[in-house]
KEKEKE-803359 format. One record per residue (C-alpha): residue number from 1; y, z, x. Coordinates in steps of 0.02 Angstrom, whole numbers, plus 50000, padded with zeros to 5 digits. Layout:
residues N
@pos:NUM c2:Y c3:Z c1:X
...
//
This chain:
residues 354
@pos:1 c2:48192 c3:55671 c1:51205
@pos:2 c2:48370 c3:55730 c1:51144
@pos:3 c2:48270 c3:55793 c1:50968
@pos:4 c2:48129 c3:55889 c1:51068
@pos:5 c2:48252 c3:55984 c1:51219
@pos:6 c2:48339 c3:56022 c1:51059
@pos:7 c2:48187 c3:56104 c1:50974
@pos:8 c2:48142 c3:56181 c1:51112
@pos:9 c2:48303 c3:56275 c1:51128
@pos:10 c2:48285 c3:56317 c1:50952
@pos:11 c2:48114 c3:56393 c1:50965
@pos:12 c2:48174 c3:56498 c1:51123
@pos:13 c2:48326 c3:56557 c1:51021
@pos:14 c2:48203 c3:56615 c1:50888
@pos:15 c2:48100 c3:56716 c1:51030
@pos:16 c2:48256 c3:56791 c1:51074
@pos:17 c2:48261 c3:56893 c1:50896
@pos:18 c2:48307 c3:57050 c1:50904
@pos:19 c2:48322 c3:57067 c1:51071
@pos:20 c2:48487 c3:57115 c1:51142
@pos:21 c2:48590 c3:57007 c1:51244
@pos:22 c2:48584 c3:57142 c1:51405
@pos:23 c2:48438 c3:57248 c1:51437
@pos:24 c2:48464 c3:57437 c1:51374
@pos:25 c2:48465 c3:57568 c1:51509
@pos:26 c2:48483 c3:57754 c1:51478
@pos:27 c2:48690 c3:57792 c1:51465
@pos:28 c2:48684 c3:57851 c1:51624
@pos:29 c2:48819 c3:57835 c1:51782
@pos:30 c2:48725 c3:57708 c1:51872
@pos:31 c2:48688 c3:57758 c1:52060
@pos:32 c2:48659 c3:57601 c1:52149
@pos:33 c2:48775 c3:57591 c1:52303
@pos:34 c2:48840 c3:57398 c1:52272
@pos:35 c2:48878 c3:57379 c1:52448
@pos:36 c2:48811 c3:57205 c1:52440
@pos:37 c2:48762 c3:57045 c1:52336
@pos:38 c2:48597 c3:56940 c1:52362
@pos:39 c2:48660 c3:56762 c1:52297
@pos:40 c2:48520 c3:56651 c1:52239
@pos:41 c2:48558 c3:56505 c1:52139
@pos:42 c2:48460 c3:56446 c1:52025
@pos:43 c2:48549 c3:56276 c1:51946
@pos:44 c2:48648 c3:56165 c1:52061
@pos:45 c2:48740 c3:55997 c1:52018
@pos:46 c2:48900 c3:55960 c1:52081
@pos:47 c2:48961 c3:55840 c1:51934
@pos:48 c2:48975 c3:55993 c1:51833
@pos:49 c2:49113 c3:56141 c1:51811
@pos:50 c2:49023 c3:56299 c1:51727
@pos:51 c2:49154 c3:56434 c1:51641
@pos:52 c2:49028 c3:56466 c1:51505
@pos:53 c2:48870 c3:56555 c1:51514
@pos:54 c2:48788 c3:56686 c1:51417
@pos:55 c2:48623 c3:56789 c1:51416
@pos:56 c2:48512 c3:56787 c1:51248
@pos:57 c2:48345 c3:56885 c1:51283
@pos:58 c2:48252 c3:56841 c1:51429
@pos:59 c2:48366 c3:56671 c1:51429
@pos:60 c2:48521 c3:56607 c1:51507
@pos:61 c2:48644 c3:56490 c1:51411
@pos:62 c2:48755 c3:56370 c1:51473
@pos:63 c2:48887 c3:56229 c1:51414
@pos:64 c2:49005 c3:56163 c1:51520
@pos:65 c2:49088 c3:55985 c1:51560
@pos:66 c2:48996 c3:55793 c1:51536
@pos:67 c2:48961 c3:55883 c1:51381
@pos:68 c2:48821 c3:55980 c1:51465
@pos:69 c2:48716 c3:56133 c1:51394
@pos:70 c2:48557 c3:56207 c1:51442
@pos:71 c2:48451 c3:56350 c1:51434
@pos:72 c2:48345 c3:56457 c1:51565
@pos:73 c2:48204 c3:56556 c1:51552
@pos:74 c2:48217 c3:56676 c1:51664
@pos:75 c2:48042 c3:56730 c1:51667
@pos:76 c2:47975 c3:56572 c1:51701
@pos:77 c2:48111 c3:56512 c1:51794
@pos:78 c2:48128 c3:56342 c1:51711
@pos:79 c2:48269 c3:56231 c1:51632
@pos:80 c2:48283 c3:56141 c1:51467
@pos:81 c2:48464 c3:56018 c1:51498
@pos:82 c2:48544 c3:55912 c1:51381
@pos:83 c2:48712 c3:55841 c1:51335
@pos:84 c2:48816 c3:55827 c1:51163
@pos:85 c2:48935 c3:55695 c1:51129
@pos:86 c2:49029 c3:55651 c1:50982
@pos:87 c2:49030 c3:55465 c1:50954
@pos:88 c2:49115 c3:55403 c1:51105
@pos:89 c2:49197 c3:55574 c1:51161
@pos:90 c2:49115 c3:55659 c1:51288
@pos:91 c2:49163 c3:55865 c1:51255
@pos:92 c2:49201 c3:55995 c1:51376
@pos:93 c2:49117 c3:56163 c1:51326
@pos:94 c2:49206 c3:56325 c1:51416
@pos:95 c2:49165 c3:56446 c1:51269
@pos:96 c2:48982 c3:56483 c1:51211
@pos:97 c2:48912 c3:56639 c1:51115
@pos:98 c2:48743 c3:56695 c1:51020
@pos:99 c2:48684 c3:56773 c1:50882
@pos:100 c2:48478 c3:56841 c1:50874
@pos:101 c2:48454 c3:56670 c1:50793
@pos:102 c2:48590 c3:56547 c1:50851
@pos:103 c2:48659 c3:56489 c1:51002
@pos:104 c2:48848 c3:56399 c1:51006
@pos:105 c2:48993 c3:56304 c1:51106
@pos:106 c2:49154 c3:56274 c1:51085
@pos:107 c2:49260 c3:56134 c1:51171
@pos:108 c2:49442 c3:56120 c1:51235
@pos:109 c2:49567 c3:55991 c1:51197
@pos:110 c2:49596 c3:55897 c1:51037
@pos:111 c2:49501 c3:55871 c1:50933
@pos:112 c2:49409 c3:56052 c1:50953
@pos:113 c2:49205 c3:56038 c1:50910
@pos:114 c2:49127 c3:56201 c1:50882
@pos:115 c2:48916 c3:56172 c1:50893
@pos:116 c2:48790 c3:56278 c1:50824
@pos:117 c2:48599 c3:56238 c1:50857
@pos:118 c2:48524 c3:56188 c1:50665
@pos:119 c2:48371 c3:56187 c1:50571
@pos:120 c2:48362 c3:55959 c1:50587
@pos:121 c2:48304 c3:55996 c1:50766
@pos:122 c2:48490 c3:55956 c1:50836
@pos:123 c2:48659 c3:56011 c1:50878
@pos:124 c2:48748 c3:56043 c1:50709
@pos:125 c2:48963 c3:56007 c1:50710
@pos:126 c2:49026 c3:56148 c1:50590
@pos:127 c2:49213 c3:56156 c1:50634
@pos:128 c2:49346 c3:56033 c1:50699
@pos:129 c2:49495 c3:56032 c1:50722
@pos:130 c2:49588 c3:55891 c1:50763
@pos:131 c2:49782 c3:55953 c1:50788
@pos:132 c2:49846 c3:55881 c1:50941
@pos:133 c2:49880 c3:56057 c1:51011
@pos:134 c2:49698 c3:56109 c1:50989
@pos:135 c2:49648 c3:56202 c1:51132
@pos:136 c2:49524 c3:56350 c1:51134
@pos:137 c2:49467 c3:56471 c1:51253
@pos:138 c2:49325 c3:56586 c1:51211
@pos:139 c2:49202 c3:56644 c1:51067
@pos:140 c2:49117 c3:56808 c1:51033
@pos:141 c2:49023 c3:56876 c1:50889
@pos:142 c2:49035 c3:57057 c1:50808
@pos:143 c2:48863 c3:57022 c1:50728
@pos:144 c2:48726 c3:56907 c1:50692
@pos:145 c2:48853 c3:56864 c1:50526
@pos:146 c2:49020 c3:56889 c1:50602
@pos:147 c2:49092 c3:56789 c1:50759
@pos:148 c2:49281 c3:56742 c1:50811
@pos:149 c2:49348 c3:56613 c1:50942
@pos:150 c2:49523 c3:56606 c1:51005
@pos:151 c2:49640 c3:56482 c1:51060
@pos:152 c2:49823 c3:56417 c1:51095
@pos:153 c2:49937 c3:56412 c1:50992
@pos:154 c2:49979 c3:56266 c1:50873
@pos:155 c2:50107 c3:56347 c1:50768
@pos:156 c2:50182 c3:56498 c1:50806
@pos:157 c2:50042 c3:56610 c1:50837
@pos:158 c2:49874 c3:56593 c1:50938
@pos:159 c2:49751 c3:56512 c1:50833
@pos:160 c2:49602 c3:56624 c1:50800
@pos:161 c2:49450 c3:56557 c1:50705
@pos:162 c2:49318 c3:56678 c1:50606
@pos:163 c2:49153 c3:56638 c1:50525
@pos:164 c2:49081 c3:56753 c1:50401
@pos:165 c2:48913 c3:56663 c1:50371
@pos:166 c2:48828 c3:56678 c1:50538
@pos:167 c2:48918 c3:56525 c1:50581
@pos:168 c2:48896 c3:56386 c1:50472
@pos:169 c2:49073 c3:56398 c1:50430
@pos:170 c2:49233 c3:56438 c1:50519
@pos:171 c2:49405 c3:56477 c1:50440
@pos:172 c2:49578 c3:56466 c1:50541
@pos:173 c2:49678 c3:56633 c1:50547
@pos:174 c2:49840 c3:56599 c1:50440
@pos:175 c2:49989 c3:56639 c1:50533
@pos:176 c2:50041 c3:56739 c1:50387
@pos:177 c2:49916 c3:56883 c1:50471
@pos:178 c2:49966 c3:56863 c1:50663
@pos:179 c2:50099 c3:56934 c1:50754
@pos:180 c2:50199 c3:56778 c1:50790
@pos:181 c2:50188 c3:56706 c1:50992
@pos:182 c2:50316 c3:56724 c1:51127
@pos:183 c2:50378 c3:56562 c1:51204
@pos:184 c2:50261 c3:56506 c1:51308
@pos:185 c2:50121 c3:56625 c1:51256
@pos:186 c2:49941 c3:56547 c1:51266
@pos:187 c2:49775 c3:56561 c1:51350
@pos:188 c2:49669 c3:56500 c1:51479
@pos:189 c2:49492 c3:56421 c1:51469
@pos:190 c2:49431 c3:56510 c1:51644
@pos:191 c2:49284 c3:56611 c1:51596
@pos:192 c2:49250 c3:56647 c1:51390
@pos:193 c2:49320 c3:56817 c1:51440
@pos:194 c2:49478 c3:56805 c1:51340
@pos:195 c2:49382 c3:56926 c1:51200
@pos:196 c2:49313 c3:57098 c1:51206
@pos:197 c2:49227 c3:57170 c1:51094
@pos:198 c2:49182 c3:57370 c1:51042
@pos:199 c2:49104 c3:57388 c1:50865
@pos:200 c2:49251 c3:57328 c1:50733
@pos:201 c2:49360 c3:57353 c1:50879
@pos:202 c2:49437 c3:57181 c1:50958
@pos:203 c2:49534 c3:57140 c1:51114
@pos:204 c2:49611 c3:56967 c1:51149
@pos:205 c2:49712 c3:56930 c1:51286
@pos:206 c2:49851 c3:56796 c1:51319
@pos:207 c2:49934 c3:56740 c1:51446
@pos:208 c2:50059 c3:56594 c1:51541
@pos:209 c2:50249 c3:56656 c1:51538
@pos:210 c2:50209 c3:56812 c1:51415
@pos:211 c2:50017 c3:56906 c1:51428
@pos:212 c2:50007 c3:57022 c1:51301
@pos:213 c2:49828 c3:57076 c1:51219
@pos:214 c2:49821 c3:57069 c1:51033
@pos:215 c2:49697 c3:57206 c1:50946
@pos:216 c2:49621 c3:57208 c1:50788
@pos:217 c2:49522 c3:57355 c1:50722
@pos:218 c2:49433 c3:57291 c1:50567
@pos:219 c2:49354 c3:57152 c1:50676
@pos:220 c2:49486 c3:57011 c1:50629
@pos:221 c2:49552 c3:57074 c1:50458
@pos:222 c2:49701 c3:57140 c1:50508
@pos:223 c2:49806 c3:57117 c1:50705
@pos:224 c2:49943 c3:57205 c1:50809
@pos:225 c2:50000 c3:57165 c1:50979
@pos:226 c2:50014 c3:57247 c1:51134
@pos:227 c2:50123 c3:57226 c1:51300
@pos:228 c2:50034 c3:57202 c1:51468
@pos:229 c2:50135 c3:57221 c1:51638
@pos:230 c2:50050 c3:57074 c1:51710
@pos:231 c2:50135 c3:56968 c1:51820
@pos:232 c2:50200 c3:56811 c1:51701
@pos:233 c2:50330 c3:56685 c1:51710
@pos:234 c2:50258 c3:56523 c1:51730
@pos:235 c2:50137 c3:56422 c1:51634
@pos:236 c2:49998 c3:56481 c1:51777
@pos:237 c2:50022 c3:56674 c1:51772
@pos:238 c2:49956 c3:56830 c1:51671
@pos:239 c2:49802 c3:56885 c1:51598
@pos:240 c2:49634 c3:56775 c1:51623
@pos:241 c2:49496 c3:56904 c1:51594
@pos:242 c2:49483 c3:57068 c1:51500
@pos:243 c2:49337 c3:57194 c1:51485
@pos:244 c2:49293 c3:57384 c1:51391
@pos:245 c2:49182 c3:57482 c1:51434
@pos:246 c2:49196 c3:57583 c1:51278
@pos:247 c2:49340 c3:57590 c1:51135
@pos:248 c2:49492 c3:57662 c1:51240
@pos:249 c2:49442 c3:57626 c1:51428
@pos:250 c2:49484 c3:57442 c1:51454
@pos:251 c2:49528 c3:57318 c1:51612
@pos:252 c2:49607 c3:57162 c1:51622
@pos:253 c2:49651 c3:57039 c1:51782
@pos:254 c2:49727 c3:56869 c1:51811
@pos:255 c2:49876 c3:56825 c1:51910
@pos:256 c2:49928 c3:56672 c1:51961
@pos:257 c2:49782 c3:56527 c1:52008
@pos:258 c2:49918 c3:56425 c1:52116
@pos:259 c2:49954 c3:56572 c1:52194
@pos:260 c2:49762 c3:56648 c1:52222
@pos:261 c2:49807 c3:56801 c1:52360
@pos:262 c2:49952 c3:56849 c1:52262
@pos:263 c2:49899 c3:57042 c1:52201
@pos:264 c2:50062 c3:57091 c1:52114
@pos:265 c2:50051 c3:57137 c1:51947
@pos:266 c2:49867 c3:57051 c1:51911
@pos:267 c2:49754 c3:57199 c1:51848
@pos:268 c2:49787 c3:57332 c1:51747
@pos:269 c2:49675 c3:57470 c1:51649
@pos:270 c2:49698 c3:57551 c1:51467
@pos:271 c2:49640 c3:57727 c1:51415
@pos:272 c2:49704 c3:57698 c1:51241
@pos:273 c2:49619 c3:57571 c1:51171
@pos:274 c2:49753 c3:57461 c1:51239
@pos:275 c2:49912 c3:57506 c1:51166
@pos:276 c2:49995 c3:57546 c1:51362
@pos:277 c2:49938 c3:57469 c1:51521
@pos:278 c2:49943 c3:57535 c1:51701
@pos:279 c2:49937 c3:57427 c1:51848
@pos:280 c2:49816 c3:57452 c1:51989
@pos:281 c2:49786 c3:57435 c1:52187
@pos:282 c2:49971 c3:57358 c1:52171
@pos:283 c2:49983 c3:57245 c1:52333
@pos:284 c2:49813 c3:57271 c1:52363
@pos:285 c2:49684 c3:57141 c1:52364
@pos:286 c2:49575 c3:57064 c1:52279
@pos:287 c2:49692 c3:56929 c1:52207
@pos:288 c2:49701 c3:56806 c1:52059
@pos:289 c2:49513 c3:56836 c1:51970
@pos:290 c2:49452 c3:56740 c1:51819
@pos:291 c2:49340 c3:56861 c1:51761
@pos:292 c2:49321 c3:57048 c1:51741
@pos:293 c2:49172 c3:57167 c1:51706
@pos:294 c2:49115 c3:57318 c1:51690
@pos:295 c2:48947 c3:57377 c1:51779
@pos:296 c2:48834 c3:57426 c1:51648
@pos:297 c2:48791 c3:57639 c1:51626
@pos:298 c2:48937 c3:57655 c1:51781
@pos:299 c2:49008 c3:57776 c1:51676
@pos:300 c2:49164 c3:57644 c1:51674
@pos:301 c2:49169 c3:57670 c1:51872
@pos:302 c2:49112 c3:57522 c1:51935
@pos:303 c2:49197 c3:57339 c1:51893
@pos:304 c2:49158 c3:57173 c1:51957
@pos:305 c2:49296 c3:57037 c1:51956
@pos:306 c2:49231 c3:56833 c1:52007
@pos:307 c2:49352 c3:56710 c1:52041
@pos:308 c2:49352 c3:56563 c1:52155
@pos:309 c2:49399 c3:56655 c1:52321
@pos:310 c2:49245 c3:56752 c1:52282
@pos:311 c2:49157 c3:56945 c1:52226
@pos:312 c2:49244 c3:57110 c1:52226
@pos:313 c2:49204 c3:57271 c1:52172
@pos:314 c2:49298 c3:57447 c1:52115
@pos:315 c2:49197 c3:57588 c1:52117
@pos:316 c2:49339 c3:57702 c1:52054
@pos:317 c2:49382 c3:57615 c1:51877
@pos:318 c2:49498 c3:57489 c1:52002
@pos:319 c2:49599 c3:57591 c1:52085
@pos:320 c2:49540 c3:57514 c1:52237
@pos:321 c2:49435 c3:57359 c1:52261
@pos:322 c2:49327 c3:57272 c1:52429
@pos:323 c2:49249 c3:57107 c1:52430
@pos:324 c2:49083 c3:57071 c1:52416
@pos:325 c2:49048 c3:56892 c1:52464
@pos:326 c2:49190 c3:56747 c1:52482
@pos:327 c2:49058 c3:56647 c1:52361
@pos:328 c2:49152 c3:56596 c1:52205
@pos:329 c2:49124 c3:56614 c1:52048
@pos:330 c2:49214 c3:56559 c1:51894
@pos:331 c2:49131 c3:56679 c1:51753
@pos:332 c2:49000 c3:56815 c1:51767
@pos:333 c2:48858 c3:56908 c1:51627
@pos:334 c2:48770 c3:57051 c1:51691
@pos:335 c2:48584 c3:57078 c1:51632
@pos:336 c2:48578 c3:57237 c1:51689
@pos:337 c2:48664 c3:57383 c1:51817
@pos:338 c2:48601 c3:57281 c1:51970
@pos:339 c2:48581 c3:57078 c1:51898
@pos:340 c2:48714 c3:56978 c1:51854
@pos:341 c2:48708 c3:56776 c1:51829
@pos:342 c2:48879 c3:56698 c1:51893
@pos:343 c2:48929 c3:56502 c1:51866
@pos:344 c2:49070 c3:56395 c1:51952
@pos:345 c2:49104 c3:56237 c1:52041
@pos:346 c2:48926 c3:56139 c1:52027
@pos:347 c2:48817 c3:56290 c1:52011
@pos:348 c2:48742 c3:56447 c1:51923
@pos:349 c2:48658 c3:56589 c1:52033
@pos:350 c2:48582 c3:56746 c1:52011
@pos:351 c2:48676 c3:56894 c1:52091
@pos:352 c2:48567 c3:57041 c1:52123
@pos:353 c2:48691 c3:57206 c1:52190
@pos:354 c2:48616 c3:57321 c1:52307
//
């Protein structure tokens, strides 16, 4: 059974070529209202914590905890499940990505297993790492060659990971070519939204008791980092989430998740390409948020922030947010300017704005 779900993931990958992962609308400022959020889910099982999902085609990707992934058509409106283990380890995936061709996860903890689906009709292993202080927290790809994943630190800079071969290979950043970490510095697993990506252009954001976002413009070759007035501290504040809408308008949110209302100094927005921050809606709600989005064709007006206490929405490029629904949500991936597909606490479910 494991060999066939397998294959069948692999031949819905394949019908996912050259498709891309959102549907393309006009670039246009899109005019629905967003006063509200139809919330219809779609996959619910309470043994299972979601921060990981992505859209491939007409599909929906998971991987999450129990060493759970799965994939759902979302024309047909059915589910293919399985699980990967590793002898007696049983992973949890919080990072997944895609290429046209291949769909991956990425687990936290020690040792790290990064997953690719493979031509033998299963899961393929083709990085670990075993370093005690393994730990990473999301995964993105430029291009159907070129992907990167990001984690904490286990020397003195974030550990960043790069293939070059769509893939089957993954090299570890030397530390050589990082700006070296702050004490304290590292990352959170909440959401796979620790990495933006424009073009060459790449964002990464850290957090705990420093959150600065590190860019690179020559996707990975080369890095510089960046301040953020987030609110940091502790092991449990900064930056969880950041987003661009193009190459210098960019948002990122967080906070504090032992302190959820607190909405001092927990989202901020670049013009720049982020080389200077500004805080927004200081004191104002919504609070601690996982993770961040732009609407698509808003024009960069219109951003969505999940998080457990539930949905808001800026309609002014966040300089002042309401709630949509105290459902929550620990990650978010819109299909389009009025669907999104949100997973959390034992389920997935399809948003639909209006």
């Amino acid at each position: 059974m494991k060999r066939l779900i397998v294959f069948c993931l692999l031949a819905i990958l394949s019908s996912c070529k050259n498709q891309d992962k959102t549907e393309k609308q006009p670039e246009k400022s899109s005019q629905i209202n967003y006063s509200s959020v139809k919330i219809e889910p779609i996959l619910e099982d309470d043994s299972l914590s979601i921060r990981a999902i992505e859209i491939i085609g007409n599909n929906l990707a998971f991987a999450a905890n129990r060493g759970s992934f799965g994939m759902y058509n979302l024309d047909n409106k059915t589910w293919r499940t399985n699980t990967q283990t590793l002898d007696s380890l049983v992973p949890e995936y919080r990072a997944v990505a895609a290429t046209n061709t291949d769909f991956f996860m990425l687990s936290v903890g020690s040792p790290a297993l990064l997953y690719k689906t493979g031509d033998s009709g299963a899961m393929e292993l083709v990085y670990k790492e075993d370093h005690e202080k393994a730990f990473y927290d999301a995964m993105a790809f430029w291009n159907d060659r070129e992907g990167i994943a990001m984690g904490d630190p286990t020397d003195n800079c974030i550990s960043i990971i790069i293939t070059r071969d769509g893939g089957k290979t993954w090299q570890k950043v030397n530390c050589d070519l990082l700006p070296e970490v702050v004490e304290g510095e590292a990352a959170f697993a909440a959401s796979n939204s620790n990495i933006a990506i424009k073009g060459d252009k790449t964002w990464i954001l850290s957090g705990g008791k420093t959150s600065r976002v590190y860019f690179s413009a020559d996707k990975g070759e080369t890095w510089e980092v960046f301040n953020t007035p987030l609110v940091d501290g502790k092991a449990t504040t900064g930056g969880y989430t950041i987003d661009f809408y193009d190459e210098n308008f960019g948002v990122i949110m967080g906070g504090d998740y032992t302190n959820p209302e607190g909405n001092n100094g927990n989202k901020a927005i670049t013009k720049d390409a982020g080389r200077t921050w500004k805080l927004v809606a200081e004191g104002q709600k919504p609070g601690y948020k996982s993770s961040v989005h732009f609407v698509p064709n808003s024009g960069g007006e219109k951003i969505i922030a999940t998080g457990f206490s539930g949905i808001s929405i800026s309609r002014d490029s966040g300089e002042t947010w309401e709630e949509l629904s105290n459902e929550g949500f620990y990650t978010l991936r819109f299909k389009n300017d009025s669907v999104a597909y949100a997973a959390g606490k034992g389920q997935i479910a399809k948003l639909t704005f209006r």
